[in-house]
C-alpha positions in Angstrom: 124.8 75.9 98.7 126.1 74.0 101.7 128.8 75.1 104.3 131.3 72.8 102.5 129.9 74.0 99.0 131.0 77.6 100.3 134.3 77.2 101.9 135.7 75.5 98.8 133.8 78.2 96.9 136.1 81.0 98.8 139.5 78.7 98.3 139.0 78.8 94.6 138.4 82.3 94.1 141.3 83.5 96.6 143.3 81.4 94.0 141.9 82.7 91.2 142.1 86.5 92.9 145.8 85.5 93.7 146.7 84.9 90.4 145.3 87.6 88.6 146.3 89.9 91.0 150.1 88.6 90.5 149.5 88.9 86.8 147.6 92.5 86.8 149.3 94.7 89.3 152.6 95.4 87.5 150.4 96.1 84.3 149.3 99.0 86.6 152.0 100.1 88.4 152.9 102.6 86.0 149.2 103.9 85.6 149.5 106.1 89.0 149.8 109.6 87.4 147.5 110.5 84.9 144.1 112.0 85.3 141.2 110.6 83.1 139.1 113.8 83.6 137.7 114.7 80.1 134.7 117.7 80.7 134.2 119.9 83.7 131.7 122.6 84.5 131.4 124.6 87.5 128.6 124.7 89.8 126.7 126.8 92.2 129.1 128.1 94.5 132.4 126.2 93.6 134.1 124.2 96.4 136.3 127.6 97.2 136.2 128.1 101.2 134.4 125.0 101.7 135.0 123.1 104.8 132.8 120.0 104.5 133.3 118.4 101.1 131.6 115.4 99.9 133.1 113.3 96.6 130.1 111.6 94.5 130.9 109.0 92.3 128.5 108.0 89.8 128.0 106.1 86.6 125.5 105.3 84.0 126.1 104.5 80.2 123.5 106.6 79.0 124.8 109.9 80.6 121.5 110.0 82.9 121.4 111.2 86.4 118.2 109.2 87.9 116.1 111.4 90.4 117.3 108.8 93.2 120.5 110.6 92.3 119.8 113.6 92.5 117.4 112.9 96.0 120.8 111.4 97.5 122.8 114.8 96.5 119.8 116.9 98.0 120.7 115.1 101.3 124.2 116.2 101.4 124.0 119.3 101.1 121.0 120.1 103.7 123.9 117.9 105.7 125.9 121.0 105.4 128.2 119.4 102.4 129.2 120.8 99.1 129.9 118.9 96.1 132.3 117.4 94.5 130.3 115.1 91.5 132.1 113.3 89.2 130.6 111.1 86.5 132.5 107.5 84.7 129.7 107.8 81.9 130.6 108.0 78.3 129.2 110.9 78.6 126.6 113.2 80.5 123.3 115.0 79.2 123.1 118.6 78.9 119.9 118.4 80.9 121.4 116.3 83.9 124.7 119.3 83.9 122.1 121.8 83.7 120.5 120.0 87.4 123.5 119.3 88.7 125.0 122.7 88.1 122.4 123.2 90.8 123.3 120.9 93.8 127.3 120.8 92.6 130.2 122.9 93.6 132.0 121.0 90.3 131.2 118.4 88.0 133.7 116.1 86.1 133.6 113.9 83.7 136.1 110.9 83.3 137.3 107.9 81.6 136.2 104.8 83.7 139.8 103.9 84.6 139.9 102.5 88.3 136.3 102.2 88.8 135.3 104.3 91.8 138.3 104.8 93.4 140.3 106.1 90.4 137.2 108.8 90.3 138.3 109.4 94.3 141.7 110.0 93.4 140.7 112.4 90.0 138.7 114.3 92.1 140.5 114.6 95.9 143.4 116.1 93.2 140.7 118.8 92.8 140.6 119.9 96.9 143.8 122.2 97.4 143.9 121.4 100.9 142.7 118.2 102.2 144.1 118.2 105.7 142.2 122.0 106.1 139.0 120.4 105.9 136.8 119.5 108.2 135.7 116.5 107.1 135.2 114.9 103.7 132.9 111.9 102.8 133.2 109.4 99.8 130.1 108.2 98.6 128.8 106.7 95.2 125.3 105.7 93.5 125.4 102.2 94.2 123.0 102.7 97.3 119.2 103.8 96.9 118.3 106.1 100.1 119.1 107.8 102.6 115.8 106.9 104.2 116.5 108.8 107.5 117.8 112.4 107.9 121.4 112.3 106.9 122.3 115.2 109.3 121.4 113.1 112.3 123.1 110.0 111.0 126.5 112.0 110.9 126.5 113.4 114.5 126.6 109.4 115.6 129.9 109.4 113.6 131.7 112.5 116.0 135.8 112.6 115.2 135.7 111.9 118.6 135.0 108.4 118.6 136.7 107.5 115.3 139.1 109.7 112.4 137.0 107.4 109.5 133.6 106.0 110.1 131.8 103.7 107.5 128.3 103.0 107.1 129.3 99.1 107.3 132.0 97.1 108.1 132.7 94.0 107.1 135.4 91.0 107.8 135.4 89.4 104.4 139.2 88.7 103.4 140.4 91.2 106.0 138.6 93.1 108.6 137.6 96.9 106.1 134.7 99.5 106.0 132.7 99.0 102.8 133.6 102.0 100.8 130.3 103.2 99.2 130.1 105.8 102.0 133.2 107.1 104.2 133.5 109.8 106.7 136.6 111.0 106.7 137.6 113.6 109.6 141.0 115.9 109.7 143.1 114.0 111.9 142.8 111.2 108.8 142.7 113.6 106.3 146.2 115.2 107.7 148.1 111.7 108.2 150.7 111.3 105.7 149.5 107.9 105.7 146.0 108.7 103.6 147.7 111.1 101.0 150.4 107.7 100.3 147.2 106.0 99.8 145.7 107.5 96.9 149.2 108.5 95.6 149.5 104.8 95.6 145.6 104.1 93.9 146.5 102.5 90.6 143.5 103.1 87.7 143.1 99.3 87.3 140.7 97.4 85.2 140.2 94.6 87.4 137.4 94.9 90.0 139.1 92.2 91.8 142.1 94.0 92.4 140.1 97.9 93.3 138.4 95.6 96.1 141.5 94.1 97.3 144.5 96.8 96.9 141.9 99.8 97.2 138.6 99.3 99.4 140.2 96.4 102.0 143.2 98.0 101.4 142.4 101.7 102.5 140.9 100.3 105.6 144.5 98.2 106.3 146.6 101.1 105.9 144.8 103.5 107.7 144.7 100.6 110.5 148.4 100.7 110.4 148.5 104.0 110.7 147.2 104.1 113.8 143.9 105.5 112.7 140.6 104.6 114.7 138.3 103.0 112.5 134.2 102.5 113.2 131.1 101.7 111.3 127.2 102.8 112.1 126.1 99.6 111.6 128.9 97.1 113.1 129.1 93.9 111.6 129.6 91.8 115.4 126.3 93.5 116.6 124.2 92.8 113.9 125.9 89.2 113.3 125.6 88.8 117.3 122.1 89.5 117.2 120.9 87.2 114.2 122.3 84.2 115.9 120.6 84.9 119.0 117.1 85.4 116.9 117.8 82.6 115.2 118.2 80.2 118.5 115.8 81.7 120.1 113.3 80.8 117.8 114.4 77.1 117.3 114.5 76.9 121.0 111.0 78.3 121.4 109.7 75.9 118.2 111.8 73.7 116.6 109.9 73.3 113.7 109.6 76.8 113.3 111.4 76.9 109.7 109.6 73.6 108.7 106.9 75.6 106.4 109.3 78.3 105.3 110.9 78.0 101.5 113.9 80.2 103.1 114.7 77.7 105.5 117.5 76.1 104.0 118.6 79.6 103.8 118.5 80.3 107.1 119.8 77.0 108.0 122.9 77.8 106.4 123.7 81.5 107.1 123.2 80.5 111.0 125.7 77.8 110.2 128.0 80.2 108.5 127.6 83.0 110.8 128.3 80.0 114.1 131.5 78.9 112.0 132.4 82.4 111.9 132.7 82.8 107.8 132.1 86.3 106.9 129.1 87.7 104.5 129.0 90.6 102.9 126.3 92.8 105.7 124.7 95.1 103.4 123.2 92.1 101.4 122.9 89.0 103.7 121.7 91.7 106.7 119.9 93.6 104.6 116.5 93.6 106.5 117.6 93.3 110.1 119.5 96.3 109.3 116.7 98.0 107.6 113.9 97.4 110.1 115.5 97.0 113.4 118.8 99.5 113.0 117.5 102.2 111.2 120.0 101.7 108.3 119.8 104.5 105.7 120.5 102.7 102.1 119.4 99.3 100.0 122.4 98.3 98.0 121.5 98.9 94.4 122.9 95.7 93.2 120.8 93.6 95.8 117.4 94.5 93.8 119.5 94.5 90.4 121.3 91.5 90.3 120.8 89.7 94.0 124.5 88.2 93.1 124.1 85.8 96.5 120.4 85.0 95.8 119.3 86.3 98.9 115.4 85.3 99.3 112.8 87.9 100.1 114.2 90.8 98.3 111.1 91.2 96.7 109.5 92.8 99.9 112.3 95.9 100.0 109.7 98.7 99.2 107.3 97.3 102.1 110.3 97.0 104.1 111.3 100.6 103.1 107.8 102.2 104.0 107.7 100.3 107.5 110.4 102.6 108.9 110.6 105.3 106.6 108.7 108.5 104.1 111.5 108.1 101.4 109.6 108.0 98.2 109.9 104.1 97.0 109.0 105.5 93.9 112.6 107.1 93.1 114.0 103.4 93.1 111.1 101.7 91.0 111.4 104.3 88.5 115.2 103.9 88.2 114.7 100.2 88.6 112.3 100.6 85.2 115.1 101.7 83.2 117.7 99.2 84.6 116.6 95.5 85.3 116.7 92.9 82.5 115.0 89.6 82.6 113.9 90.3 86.2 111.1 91.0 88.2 111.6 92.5 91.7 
């Protein structure tokens, strides 16, 4: 696809989004109030006292919970978190409540209205007292990892630099942190501004409209609210440093690319990233994050589905072992069950 190719590529679908967005968000402005939670079972401990609280978000339509899962849960607590795991199966296996029971301060079961953010909203209703925690972090399955010592990870993201830190950030549409892993510190978590917000969260159907109203929009409100915003992994350095690889290269050899069957690739995200158009990091950065920055996650849906055919995909599990011990095997195994018609 050619620079032109994706520009009018964009201006069709921010038509298209326009229009259904019109069309869908009155059919949802009613849908505010309900909960979809259907089954609940308590865990070890309970959430009662808890200070650091992180909300786990997961799906799978067979009710399993994939030892990549459960590696990722492991994590947060030795992070010093207790959890909060709710579920948008159909249903869930008495031998994944049985492990989770486990690792889990509570376990709920829902409806899959709202995608993930309708299960943040059914579950923060569970928390008494948000504004007398510590911190709380949103996080979902859609990431294989961490690869690196979580711990460590969060004392980069003090309260002192930032009330909500992302793992990413990204200026597609507007300027937001991606939302499949927020750190969320009091000062945010007593603004009036974030308890509007999820009063607000609607339990749409249309993934179109939970990315634009809930994850761009989260980071916009809390923007306007004065809130300092950061990522790990910023966007601008990473972007920053890509171009300046990339020129260094063709000024050191400009046939460099010339044997390369990702050339026209990199031809055109230099050109995109030069023009300024926005990609989405944790796919189109994916290695440079991996093996220079120390990122901790793959994106699930970049081995799964590759949506933006990024090339060289297939070398993730080299990639993962160059800079980390994380057992590849976890994301094979889950990657048995799940791919269709691909090979990765």
């Amino acid at each position: 696809m050619g620079l032109r190719d994706f520009r009018q590529t964009l201006t069709r679908r921010r038509i298209r989004n326009f229009i259904e967005h019109r069309t869908s968000w009155m059919r949802v402005r009613l849908a505010r109030d309900p909960t979809w939670v259907v089954q609940r079972w308590g865990g070890d401990g309970g959430l009662a006292g808890a200070k650091r609280i992180a909300v786990f978000v997961h799906f799978d339509d067979k009710g399993l919970v994939h030892p990549y899962v459960l590696f990722y849960l492991e994590q947060l607590r030795e992070a010093g978190y207790s959890i909060l795991f709710v579920t948008n199966s159909p249903r869930l296996l008495p031998a994944a409540v049985d492990v989770l029971r486990t690792r889990c301060g509570l376990i709920l079961r829902r409806r899959n209205r709202g995608y993930d953010f309708g299960a943040y909203k059914d579950a923060l209703r569970e928390i008494p007292d948000l504004a007398a925690l510590d911190s709380l972090i949103l996080a979902n399955d859609s990431v294989y990892g961490p690869f690196h010592d979580l711990s460590a990870l969060l004392e980069k993201a003090g309260p002192s630099q930032a009330d909500i830190w992302g793992i990413t950030d990204t200026f597609q549409h507007y300027y937001h942190l991606q939302s499949y892993f927020l750190l969320i510190h009091r000062p945010a978590l007593a603004a009036t501004e974030f308890h509007r917000f999820w009063k607000d969260v609607c339990y749409t159907q249309s993934k179109e409209l939970v990315v634009h109203h809930h994850e761009i929009g989260f980071s916009r409100r809390m923007l306007a609210a004065g809130l300092q915003l950061e990522a790990l992994y910023p966007y601008r350095t990473v972007a920053m440093e890509l171009i300046e690889d990339l020129q260094r290269r063709s000024y050191d050899n400009p046939d460099w690319a010339a044997g390369l069957p990702q050339r026209d690739y990199l031809k055109w995200l230099f050109e995109a990233l030069m023009a300024g158009i926005p990609v989405n990091p944790s796919h189109f950065f994916w290695e440079p994050l991996l093996r220079r920055h120390g990122y901790p996650f793959l994106k699930r849906e970049l081995l799964t589905r590759n949506p933006c055919s990024v090339p060289l995909t297939q070398y993730w599990e080299s990639a993962v072992r160059q800079v980390s011990g994380y057992d590849t095997r976890l994301i094979s195994r889950h990657l048995q069950h799940v791919l269709r018609d691909r090979s990765i």
